[in-house]
N, C-alpha and C positions, 0 to 999 in steps of 0.2 A: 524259250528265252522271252523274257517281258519285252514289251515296245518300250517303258522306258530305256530298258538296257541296249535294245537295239540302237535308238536314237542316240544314245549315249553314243556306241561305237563308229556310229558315221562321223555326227559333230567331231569325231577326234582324226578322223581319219582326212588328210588333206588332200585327196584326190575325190572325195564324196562328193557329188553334188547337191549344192545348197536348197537348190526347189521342192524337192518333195517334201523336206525336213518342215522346209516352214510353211508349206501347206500342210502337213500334217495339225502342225501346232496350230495353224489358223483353223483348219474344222474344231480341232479339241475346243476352242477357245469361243468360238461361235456356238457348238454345239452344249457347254455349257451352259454360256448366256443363254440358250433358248429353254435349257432346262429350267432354271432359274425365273425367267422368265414363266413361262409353264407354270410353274409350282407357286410364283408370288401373285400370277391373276385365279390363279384358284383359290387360295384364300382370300385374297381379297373378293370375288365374289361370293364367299363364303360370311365373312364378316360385313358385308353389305346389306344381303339376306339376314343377317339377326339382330345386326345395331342398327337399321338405318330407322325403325320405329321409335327408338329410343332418342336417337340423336335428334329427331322430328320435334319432341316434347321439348329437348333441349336448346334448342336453337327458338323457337314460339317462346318459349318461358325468358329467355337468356335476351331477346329482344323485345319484347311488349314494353309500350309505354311506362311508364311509372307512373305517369299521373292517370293514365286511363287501364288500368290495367285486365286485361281479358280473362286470365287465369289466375285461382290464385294457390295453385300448387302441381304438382306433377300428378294427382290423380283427377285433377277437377280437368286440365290439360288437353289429359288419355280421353275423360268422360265426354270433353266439350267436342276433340276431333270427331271420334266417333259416332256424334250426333250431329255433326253438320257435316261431315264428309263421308263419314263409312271407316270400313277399315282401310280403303285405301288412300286415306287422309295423312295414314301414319307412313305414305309412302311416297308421300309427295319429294318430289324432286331426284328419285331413285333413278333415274333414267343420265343421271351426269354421275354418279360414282359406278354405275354398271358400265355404263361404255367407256369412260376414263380407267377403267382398272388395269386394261393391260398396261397401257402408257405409265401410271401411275405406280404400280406395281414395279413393270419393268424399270423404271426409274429408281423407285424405295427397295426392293432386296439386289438388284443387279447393283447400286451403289455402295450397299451394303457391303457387298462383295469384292467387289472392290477396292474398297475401302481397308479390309480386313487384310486382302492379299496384302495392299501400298505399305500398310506398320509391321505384317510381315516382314517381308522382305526388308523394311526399314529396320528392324529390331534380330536379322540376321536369319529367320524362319520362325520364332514364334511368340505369342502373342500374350502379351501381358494382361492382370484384368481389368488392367486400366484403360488398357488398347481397347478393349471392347466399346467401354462407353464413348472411347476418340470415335471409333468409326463410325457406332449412334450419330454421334452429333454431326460427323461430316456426313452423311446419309441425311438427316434430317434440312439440312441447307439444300442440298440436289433437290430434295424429294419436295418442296415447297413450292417446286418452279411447275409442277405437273398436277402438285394438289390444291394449290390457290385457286386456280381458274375452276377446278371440280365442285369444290368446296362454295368461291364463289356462285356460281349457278344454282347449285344445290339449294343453299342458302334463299337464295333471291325466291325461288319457288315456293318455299317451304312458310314465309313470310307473308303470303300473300293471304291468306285467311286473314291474318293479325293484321293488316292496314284494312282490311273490308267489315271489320268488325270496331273498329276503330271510327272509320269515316264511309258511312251509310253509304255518300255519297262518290265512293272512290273508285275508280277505273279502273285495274288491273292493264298494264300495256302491253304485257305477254301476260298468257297464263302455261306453259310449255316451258321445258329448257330450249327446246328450238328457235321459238320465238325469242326467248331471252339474248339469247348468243346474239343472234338478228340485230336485235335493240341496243345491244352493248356494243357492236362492231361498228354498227352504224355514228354511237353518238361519241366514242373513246376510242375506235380502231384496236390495231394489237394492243394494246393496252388496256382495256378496260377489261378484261376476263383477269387481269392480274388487281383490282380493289383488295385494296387490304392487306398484300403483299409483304409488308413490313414487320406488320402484327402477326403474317401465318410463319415468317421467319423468324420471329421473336418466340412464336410456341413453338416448332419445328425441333428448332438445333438442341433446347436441353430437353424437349420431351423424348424427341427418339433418342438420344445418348441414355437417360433413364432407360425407356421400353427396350430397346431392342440390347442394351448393357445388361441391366437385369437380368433379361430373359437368357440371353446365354450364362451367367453368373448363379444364376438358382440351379439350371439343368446341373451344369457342372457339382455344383454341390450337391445338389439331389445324387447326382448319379455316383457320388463318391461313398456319400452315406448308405447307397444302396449295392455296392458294390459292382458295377454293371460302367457300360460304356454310354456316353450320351445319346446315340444312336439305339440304342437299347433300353431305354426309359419307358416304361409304360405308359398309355394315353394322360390316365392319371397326372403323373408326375409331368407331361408338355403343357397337358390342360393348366394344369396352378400355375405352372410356372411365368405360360403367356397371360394367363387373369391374372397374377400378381404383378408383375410389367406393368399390363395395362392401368391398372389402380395408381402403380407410382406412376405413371404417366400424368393423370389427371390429378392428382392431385400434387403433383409440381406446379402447373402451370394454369389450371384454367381459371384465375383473375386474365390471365392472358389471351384465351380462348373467347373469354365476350367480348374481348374488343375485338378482337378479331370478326366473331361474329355482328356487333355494331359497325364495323366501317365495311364487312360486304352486305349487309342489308342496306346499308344506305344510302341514296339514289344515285343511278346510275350515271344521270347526268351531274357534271362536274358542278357545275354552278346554283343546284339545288340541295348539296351533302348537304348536311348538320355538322359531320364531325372534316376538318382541315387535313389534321395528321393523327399519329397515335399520341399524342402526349393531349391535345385538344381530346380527343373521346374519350381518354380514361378521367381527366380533369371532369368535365362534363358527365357523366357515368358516376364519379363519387359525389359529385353535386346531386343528384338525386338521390341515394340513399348508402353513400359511407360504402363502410368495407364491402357489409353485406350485398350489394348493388352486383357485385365482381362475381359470387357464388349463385346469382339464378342459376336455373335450369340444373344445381349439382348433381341433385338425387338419381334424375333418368340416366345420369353421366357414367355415377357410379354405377350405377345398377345396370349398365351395356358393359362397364367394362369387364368384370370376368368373364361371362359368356360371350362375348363378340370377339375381342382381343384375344380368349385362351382359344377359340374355335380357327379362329386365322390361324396364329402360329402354329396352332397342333398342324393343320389342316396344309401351311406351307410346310411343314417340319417333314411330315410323311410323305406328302407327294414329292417333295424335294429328296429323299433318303431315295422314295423307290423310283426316281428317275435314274439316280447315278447309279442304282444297281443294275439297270439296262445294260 
């Protein structure tokens, strides 16, 4: 006899007692999350290891000056880190999305998840393809509050070549994510690991509703045209599916992604920003050169998103399939 059906027969039965039943459900429920968990900091340090070099070019290019500009394309970028830092130039700031992952993670696919159950169970047990993109976007709001501050840091590190290259004379006041934390708590308390905060929640909510909509919306079709079950997709068919995700991802949203990236490189102390709010940095931001101003850093962007994005999901997708086969 199944444990569903067991369970089944107590809950009906009025003399059963209620405790084991809902410690039963509390481990299932727990022991899920942890899967989930499991599965979403493995990709995630999967996709850290292969985009964060990328992201590195992106973020130095997406913020340099305009009037003094350091780099003037994504291979001059590649060329200039690796000669004044090494290869491990292209890895600055690696140290806040590797130890953020689980937190971050377990935040972004555990809400995920949750998410998909709530329009379930709203929509009676199953899930429209609409639903998909809903839980995207509610996923993307949660997941903001865990990757602001990652992002923030990251950021901050990753920028410090481009102000020392800028101003001969310039001091770095951390050069560490440690330090940094340090220097932000000190001068902004809880609060200041969250710069920018508005702008990661203005990219968040419609990029994952694309990414992570998509990506279950191509599997499914992939897997219809291929006659097979979505768990049953070959690498292939996760790989494209999480690389084409990720591409609609960035290319929804990132004019939204540099300002983003503008108001967390901008200084930590409040009284020394540039930019006030997000409507002041994008204002500001097309005053120096128009549309195009919003697409620095595109190329390295795209060019992380199949390979980084299709290696997560694959990479959650399988570890997550052969947890619950446990």
């Amino acid at each position: 006899m199944s444990t569903q059906a067991s369970e089944s027969q107590v809950l009906n039965r009025s003399d059963a007692p209620a405790g084991p039943v809902a410690t039963s459900g509390t481990n299932s429920a727990l022991v899920k999350t942890f899967k989930d968990v499991l599965a979403g900091t493995t990709g995630g340090i999967a996709v850290t290891l292969v985009g964060h070099p990328f992201d590195t070019l992106k973020v130095r290019l997406q913020t340099q000056p305009a009037d003094k500009p350091i780099y003037n394309g994504v291979v001059d970028c590649l060329k200039k880190t690796l000669k004044w830092e090494g290869p491990t130039g292209l890895y600055k700031g690696v140290t806040s999305p590797l130890a953020g992952q689980m937190l971050f993670r377990a935040t972004l696919f555990g809400a995920y998840g949750k998410a998909k159950e709530y329009l379930q169970t709203k929509n009676g047990g199953s899930l429209s393809v609409s639903d998909y993109y809903k839980a995207g976007a509610m996923t993307g709001f949660a997941a903001a509050f865990t990757e602001g501050p990652i992002d923030f840091y990251k950021s901050q590190i990753q920028v410090q070549i481009v102000r020392s290259k800028v101003d001969p004379n310039y001091k770095p006041a951390y050069t560490t994510v440690a330090e940094c934390v340090k220097q932000t708590l000190k001068n902004s308390g809880v609060r200041g690991p969250f710069q920018g905060l508005g702008a990661t929640l203005a990219r968040n909510i419609p990029a994952n509703a694309i990414y992570l909509g998509s990506f279950e919306v191509l599997k499914m079709n992939l897997a219809e045209k291929l006659g097979t079950t979505v768990k049953d997709l070959p690498a292939w068919g996760i790989l494209s599916a999480g690389g084409i995700g990720g591409t609609l991802y960035w290319l929804a949203i990132f004019p939204v992604d540099v300002v983003k990236s503008a108001m967390m490189t901008d200084s930590i102390v409040r009284s020394e920003r540039r930019y006030s709010n997000m409507l002041d940095c994008a204002t500001q931001l097309y005053k120096e050169g128009g549309i195009t101003r919003f697409y620095r850093g595109f190329s390295p962007c795209l060019l992380r998103a199949v390979p980084a994005n299709g290696v997560m999901l694959f990479t959650v997708d399988k570890v997550g399939t052969m947890l619950k086969e446990m």
